[in-house]
C-alpha positions as CSV (number, residue, x, y, z in Angstrom):
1,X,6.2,10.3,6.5
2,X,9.0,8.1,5.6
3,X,9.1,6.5,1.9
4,X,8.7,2.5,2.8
5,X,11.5,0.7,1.1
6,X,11.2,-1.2,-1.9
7,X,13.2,-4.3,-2.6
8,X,13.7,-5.7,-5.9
9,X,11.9,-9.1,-7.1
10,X,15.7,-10.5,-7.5
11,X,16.5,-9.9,-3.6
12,X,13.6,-11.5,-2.3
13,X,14.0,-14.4,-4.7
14,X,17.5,-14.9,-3.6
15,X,16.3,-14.4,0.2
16,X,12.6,-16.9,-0.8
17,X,15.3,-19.7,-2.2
18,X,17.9,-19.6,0.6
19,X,15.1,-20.2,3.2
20,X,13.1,-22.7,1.3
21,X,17.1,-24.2,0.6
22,X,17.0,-24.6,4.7
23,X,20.8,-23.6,4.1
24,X,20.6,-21.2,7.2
25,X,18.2,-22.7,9.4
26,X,15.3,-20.0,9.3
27,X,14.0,-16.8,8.5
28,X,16.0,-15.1,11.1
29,X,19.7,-16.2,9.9
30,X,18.3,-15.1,6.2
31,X,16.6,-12.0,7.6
32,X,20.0,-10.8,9.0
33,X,22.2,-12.3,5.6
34,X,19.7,-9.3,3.6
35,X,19.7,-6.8,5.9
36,X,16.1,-6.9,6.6
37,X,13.6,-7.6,9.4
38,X,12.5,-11.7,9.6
39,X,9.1,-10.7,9.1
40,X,9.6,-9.6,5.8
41,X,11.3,-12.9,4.8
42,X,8.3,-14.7,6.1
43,X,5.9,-12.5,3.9
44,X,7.8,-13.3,0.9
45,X,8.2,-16.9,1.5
46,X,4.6,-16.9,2.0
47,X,3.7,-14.8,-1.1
48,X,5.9,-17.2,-3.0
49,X,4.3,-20.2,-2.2
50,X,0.9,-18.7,-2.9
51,X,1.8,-16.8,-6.1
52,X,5.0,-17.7,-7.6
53,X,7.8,-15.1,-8.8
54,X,4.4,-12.7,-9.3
55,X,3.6,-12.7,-5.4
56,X,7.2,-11.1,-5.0
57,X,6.3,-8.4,-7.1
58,X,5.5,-4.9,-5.8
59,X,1.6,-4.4,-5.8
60,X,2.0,-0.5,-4.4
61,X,1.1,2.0,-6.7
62,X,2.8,5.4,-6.6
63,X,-0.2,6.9,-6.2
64,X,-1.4,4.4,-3.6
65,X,-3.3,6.4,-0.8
66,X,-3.8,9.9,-2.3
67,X,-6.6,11.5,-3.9
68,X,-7.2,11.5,-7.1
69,X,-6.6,14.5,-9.1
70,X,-9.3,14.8,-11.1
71,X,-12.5,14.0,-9.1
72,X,-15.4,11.9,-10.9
73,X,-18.7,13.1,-12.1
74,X,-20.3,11.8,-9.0
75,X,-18.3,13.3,-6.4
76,X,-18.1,16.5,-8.1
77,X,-22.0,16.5,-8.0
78,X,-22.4,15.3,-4.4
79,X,-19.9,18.1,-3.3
80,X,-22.1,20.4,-5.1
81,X,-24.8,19.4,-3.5
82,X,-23.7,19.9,-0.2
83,X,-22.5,23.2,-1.1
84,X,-25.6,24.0,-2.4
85,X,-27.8,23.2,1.4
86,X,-25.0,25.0,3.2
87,X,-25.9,28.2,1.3
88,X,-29.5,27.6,1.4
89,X,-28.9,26.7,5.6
90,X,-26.4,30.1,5.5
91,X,-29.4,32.5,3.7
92,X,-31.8,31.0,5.3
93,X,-29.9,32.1,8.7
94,X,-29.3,35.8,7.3
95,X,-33.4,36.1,6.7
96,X,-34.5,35.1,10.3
97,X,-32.0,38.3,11.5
């Protein structure tokens, strides 16, 4: 999978204040002056206006999506558990032979 591209909080401030500055006409003409796709103008115009300078920060973590490494107590236990019926199912099986 292809690492998403990250753009810094400068760029989409410059890209935020040359739409809201109507300079260009829209989020296409700004789109194209970045380099990037007018959608993502509109998302951070939009974030903008809803947070500030903060809503054009990135939010991803690095670890966003993965599993974490060290598994918690509960998880550990529930895996154990099922562990723990599939032998019981498995010798169970082996008896009735």
């Amino acid at each position: 999978m292809a690492k998403k591209q990250t753009y810094s909080v400068e760029l989409k401030l410059q890209a935020v204040e040359l739409y809201i500055s109507g300079e260009l006409g829209g989020y296409r003409p700004v789109a194209e002056q970045f380099n990037v796709h007018a959608t993502q103008v509109m998302r951070w115009v939009k974030a903008y206006k809803e947070e500030g300078i903060d809503g054009l920060k990135e939010k991803r973590s690095a670890l966003a999506g993965r599993k974490p490494q060290n598994p918690s107590d509960q998880e550990k236990i529930r895996r154990l558990e099922a562990e723990v019926e599939y032998l019981k199912k498995l010798l169970e099986a082996r008896k009735g032979r």
